[in-house]
C-alpha positions in Angstrom: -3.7 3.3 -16.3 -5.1 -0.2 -17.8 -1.7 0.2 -20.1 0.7 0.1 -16.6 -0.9 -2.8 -15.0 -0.4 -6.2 -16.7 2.6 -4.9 -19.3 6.0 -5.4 -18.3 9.3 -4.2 -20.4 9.3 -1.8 -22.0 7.2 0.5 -19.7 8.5 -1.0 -16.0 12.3 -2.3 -15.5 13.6 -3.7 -12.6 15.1 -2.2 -9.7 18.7 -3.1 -9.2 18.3 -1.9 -5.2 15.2 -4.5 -4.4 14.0 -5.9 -7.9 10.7 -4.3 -7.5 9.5 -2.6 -10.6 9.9 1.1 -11.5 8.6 2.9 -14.8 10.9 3.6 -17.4 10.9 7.2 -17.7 11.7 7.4 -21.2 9.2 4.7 -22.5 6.7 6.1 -20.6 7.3 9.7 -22.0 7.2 8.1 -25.4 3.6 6.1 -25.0 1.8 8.2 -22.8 2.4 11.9 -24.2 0.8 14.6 -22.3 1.8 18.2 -21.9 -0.3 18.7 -18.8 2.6 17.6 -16.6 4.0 19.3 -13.4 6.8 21.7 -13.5 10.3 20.7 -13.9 12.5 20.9 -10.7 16.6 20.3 -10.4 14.6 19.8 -7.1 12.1 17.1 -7.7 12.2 13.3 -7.6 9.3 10.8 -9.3 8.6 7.7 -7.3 6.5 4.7 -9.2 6.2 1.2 -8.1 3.8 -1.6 -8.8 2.0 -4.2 -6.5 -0.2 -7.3 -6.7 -2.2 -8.7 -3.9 -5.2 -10.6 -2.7 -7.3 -8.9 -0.2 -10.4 -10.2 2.3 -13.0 -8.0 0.9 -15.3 -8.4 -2.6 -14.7 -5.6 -5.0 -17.7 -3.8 -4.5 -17.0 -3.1 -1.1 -13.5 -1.9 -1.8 -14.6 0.8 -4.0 -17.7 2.1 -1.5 -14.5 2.3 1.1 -12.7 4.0 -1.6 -15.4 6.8 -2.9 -16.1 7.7 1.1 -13.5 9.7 2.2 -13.9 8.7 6.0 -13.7 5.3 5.1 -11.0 5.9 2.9 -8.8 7.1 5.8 -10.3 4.1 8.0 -8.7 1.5 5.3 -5.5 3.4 5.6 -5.3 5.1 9.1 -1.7 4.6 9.0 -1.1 6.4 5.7 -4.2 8.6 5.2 -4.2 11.6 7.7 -6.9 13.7 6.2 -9.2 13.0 3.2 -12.2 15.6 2.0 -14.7 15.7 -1.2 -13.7 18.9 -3.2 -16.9 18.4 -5.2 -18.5 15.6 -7.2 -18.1 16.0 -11.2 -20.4 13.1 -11.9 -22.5 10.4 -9.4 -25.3 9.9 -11.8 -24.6 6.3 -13.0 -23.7 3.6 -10.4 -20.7 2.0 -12.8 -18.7 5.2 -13.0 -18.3 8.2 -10.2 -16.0 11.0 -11.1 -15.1 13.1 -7.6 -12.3 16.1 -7.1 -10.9 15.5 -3.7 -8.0 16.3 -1.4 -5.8 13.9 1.4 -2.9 14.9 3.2 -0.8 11.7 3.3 1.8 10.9 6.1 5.1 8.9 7.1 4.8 7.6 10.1 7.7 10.1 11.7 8.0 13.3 12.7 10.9 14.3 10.8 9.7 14.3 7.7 6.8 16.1 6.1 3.3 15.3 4.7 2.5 14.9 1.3 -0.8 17.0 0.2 -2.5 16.5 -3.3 -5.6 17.3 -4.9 -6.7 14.7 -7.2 -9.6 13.6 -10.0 -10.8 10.0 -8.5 -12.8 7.9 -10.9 -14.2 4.7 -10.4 -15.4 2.6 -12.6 -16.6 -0.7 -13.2 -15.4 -3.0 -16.4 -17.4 -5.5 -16.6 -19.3 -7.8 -14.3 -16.4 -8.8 -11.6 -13.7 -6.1 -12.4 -13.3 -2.5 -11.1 -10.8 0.2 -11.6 -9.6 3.5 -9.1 -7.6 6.3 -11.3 -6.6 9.0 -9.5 -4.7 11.9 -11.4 -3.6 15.2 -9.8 -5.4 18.3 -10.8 -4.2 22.0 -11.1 -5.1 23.5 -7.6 -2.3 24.0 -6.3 -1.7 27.8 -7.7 -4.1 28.6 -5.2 -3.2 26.4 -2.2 0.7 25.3 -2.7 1.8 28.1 -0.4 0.2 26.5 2.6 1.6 23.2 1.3 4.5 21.4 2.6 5.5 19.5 -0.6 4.1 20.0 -4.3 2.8 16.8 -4.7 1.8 15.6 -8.1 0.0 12.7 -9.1 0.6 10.6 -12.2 -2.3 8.4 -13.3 -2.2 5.7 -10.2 -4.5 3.8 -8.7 -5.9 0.1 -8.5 -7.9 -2.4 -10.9 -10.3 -5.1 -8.6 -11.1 -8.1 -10.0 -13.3 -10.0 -7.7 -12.2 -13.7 -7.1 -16.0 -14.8 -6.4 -15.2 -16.0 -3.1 -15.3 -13.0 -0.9 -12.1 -12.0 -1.8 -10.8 -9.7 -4.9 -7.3 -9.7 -6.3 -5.4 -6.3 -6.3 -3.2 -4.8 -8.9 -2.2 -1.2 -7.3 0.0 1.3 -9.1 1.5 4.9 -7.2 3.3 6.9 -9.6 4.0 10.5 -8.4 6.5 13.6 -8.5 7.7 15.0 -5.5 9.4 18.6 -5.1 10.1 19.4 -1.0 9.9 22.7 -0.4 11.0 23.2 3.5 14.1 21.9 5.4 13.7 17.9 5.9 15.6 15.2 8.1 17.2 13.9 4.4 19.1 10.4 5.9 15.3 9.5 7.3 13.6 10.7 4.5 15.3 8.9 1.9 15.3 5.6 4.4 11.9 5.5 4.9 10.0 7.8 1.7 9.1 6.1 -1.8 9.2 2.3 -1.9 9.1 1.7 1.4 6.8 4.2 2.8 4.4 5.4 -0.1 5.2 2.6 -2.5 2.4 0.7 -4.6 3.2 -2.7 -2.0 2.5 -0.8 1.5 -0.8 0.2 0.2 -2.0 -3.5 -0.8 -0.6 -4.6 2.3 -2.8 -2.0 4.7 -5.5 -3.1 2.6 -5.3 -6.7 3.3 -4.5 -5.7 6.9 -7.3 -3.7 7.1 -9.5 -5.8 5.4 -8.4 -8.8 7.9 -9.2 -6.9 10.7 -12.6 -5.5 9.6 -13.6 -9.2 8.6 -11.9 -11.2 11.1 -13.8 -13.3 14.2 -12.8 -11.6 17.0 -12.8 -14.1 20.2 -11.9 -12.6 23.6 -9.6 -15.1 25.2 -10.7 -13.6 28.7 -14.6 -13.5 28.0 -17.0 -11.6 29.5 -20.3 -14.2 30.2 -22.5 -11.0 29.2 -24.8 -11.8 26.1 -23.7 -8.3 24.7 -20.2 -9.6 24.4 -20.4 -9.1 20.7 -20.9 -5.5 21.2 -18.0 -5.2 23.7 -15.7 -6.5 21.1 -17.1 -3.7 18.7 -16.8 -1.1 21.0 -13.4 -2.2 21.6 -12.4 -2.4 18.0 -13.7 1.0 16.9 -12.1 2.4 20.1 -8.6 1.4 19.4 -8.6 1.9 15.8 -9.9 5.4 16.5 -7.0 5.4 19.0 -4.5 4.2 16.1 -5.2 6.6 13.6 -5.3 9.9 16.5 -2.0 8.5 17.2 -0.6 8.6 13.7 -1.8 12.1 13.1 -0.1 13.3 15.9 3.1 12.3 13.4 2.8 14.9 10.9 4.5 17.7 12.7 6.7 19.3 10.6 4.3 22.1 10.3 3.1 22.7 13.7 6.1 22.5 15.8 6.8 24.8 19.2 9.7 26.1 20.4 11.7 23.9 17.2 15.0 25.6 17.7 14.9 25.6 21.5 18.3 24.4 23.0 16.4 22.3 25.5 15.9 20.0 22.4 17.6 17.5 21.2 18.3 17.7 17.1 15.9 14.9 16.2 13.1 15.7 18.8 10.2 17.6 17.9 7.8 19.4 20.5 4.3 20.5 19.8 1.7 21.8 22.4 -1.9 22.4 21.2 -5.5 23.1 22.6 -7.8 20.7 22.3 -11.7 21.0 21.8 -12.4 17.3 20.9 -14.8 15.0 22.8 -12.9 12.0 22.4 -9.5 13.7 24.2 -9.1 15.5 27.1 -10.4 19.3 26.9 -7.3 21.5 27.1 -3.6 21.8 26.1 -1.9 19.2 25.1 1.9 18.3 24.7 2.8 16.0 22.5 7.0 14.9 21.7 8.2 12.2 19.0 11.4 11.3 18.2 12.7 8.8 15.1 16.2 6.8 15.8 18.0 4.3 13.6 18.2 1.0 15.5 20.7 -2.1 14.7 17.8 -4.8 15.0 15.0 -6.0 12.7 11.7 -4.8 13.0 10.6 -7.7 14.2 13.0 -8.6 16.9 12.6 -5.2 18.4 8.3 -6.0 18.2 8.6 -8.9 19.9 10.9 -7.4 22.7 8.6 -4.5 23.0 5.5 -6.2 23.5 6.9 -8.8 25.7 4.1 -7.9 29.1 7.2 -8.9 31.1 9.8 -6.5 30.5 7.1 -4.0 30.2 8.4 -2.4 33.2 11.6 -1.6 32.0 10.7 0.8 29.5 6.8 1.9 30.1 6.5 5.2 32.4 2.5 4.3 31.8 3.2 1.2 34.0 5.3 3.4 36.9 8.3 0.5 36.7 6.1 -2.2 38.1 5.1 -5.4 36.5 2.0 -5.6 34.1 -0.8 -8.2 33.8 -3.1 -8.7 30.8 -6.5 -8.4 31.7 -8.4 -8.8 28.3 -7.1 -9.5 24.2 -8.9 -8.9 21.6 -7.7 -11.1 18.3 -7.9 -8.5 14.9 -6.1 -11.4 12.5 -5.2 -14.8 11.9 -1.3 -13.7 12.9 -1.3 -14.4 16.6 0.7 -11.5 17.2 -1.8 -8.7 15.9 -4.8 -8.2 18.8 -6.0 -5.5 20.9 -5.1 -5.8 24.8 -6.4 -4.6 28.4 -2.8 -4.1 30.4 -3.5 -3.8 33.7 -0.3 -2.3 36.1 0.6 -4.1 39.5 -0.2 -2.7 41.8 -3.4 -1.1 40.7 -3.2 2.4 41.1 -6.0 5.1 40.1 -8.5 2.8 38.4 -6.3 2.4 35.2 -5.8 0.0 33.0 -4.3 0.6 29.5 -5.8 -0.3 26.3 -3.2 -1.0 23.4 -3.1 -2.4 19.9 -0.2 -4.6 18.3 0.2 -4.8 14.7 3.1 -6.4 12.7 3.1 -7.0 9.0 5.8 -7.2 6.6 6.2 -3.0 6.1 6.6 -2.7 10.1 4.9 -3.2 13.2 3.5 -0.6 15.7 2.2 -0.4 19.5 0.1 2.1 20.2 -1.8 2.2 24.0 -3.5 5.0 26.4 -4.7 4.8 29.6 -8.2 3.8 30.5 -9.9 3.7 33.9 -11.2 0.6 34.6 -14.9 1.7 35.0 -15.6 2.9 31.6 -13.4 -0.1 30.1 -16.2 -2.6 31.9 -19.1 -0.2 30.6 -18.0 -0.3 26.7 -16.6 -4.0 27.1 -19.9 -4.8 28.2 -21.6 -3.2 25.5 -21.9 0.4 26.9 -21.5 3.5 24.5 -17.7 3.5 23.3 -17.9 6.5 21.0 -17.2 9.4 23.2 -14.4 7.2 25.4 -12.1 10.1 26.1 -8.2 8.6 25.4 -4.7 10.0 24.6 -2.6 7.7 22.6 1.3 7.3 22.9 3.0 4.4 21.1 5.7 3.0 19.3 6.3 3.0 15.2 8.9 0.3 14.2 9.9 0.4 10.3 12.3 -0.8 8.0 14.7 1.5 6.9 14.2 0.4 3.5 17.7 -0.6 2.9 19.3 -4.3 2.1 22.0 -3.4 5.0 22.1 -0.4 6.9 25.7 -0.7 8.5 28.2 -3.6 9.4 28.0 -5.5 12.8 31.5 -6.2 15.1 32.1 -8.9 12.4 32.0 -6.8 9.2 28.9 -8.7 8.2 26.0 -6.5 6.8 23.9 -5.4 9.4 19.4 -5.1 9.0 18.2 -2.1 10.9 15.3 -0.2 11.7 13.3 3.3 12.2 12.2 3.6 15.8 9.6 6.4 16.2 8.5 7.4 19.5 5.8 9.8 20.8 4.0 10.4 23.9 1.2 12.9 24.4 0.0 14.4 28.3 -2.4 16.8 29.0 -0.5 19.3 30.9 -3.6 22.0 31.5 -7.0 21.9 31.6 -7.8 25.5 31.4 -8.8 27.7 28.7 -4.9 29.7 28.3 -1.6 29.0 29.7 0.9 31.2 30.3 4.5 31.7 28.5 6.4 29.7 31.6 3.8 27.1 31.6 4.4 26.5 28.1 8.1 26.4 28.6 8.2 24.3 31.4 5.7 21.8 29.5 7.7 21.6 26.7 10.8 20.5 28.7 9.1 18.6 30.8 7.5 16.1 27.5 10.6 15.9 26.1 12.6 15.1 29.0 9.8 12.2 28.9 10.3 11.3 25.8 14.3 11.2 26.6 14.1 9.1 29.2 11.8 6.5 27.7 13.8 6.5 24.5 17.1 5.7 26.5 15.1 2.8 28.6 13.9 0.9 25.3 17.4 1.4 24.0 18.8 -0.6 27.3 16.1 -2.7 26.9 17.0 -3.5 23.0 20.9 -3.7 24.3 21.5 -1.0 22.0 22.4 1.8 24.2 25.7 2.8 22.1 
């Protein structure tokens, strides 16, 4: 692992797609030599890539996040859907912990499926200001693969730390894995948003430093409460929406849980799932959730800064009924203006709701992700009442790059940026402990006709309806 970080030719070359660096198969073959290596597919693609970064957070504290599997999938809620201790090989010294572990990692769309690996992580420290993160697959999957979605094998990858002294530590991250689908994919969004883009060595220092940012960052409320628990509002409010953000992006990996997937009510790209929930921090019952990904003719950003624009709203949001919004309350999570946490309160008030939702834009993509609220509980936790058992279901937006230079040619044969556009929504449709056959049906027709509609509004919206 120390061997792939700082050297350059002949073990990494160039890419001649984005001039990132990939590892030269053959070199690598030749220095690190290992017959414990995954089977060989006509099937299976490797995917390596290698990042550098400074991130908000001293090196210590990154590798506590990283040996706590809960705060492991906290760090990287938009990557990491599930993360468990296998068992622990070795915690008796506090310089080096050696634990077997699984995670289920996810793209953020429903057409293409999750990756699951079970992996050696050790962590290590150096010397005084310098840590390292190797994880390495292990031989499980004989036992597990046929409930897998992908065979999913890691090559040594990982991070070194180095702490800068100032708070901060500088980053060198390295992902270097095999991949071998075995179940029918969406290929054209797989190979534009999988590898580089989406599970590349530079999207994991970059959720770190967003992550970091948003864990250290001053939050000031720009509409403040004049309660002395303020502080604790804003808490509540932080751990609320980012439990809200990462529900939401689970609710993406549905290539294995899908209802009724060859229904002809469905569109080709939509995917419908209905599922009984037990959880506190949802409504008790079943469920419906439909997502949708679409290649879009804009940049990630213009179509972010469209979307959460409060004043055309209307045009698109079925939350907000067609009527205007108003923001009631924002929460800052960075120093980039455009990432905070907002109160959206629909004219005229109907029901008691508001709707809470987070914006986030960095350079891999941006996301908006909101629920409804009613107003009563919102003043309770804002005012420093008990936010962990808030009951919300999140719907939202995903906006990625499609990970290509161009992705098409505009009216004037001039290359053309584009984007993924991921859209889910998720209703509670019953509240009882069974539903019947019909219900289900008309449930599942009745989301995705939902999910249709809204889809075709934020299209007029973007002026991309062709």
């Amino acid at each position: 692992m120390l061997g792939l970080v700082y050297v350059n030719e002949p073990l990494w070359v160039k890419s001649s797609v984005d001039e990132g660096w990939l590892i030269h198969r053959e070199s690598y073959d030749r220095t690190f030599s290992n017959s414990n290596r995954p089977y060989k597919s006509s099937t299976a693609r490797i995917e390596s890539s290698r990042s550098f970064g400074v991130v908000p957070m001293t090196a210590i504290d990154l590798i506590k996040n990283f040996r706590d599997p809960i705060k492991w999938m906290n760090m990287f809620p938009t990557i990491v859907t599930k993360a468990r201790i296998v068992d622990v090989l070795d915690s008796g010294n506090t310089e080096v912990s050696i634990q077997l572990m699984y995670e289920k990692l996810h793209i953020l769309s429903p057409l293409v499926e999750a990756r699951d690996f079970v992996f050696i992580r050790c962590c290590k420290q150096l010397d005084q200001t310098t840590w390292i993160m190797v994880d390495v697959s292990y031989d499980l999957f004989k036992e597990i693969k046929t409930c897998a979605p992908s065979y999913a094998w890691k090559f040594p990858s990982g991070c070194v730390i180095q702490d800068t002294g100032d708070g901060k530590s500088m980053v060198a991250w390295i992902e270097h894995v095999q991949i071998d689908e075995k179940c029918q994919v969406n290929h054209i969004f797989r190979d534009l948003l999988c590898g580089r883009q989406t599970y590349g060595a530079e999207r994991w220092i970059v959720t770190l430093q967003r992550m970091s940012e948003r864990y250290n960052f001053a939050m000031p409320v720009t509409c403040a409460t004049t309660d002395d628990s303020q502080g604790e509002g804003v808490k509540n409010v932080m751990n609320l929406s980012q439990r809200m953000v990462k529900s939401f992006c689970e609710t993406l990996s549905m290539t294995d849980k899908l209802d009724f997937s060859t229904s002809s009510h469905l569109n080709n790209e939509d995917r419908v799932s209905i599922r009984k929930n037990e959880e506190i921090t949802q409504p008790k019952g079943f469920i419906a959730t439909a997502a949708t990904s679409l290649w879009v003719p804009l940049s990630f950003e213009t179509i972010f800064n469209l979307l959460k624009d409060n004043n055309t709203r209307c045009q698109w949001d079925v939350l907000s009924g067609g009527n205007n919004v108003t923001e009631r309350d924002r929460v800052l999570t960075g120093t980039c203006s455009k990432n905070y946490i907002t109160f959206i309160q629909p004219m005229p008030i109907e029901n008691n709701m508001l709707v809470l939702q987070e914006s986030s834009i960095d350079k891999m993509g941006a996301f908006l992700i909101y629920g409804p609220i009613d107003s009563t509980t919102y003043t309770s936790f804002l005012n420093g009442g008990d936010g962990e058992k808030v009951v919300i279901l999140p719907s939202g937006i995903i906006i990625s790059p499609d990970g290509r230079l161009a992705s098409g040619m505009n009216s004037n044969g001039n290359a053309q940026n584009g984007s993924i556009l991921t859209v889910a929504f998720q209703k509670l449709i019953c509240a009882n402990n069974s539903i019947s056959q019909d219900q289900h049906m008309e449930a599942m027709v009745y989301i995705q006709s939902l999910l249709s509609s809204t889809v075709s509004k934020i299209k007029a919206t973007l002026g991309c309806s062709d």
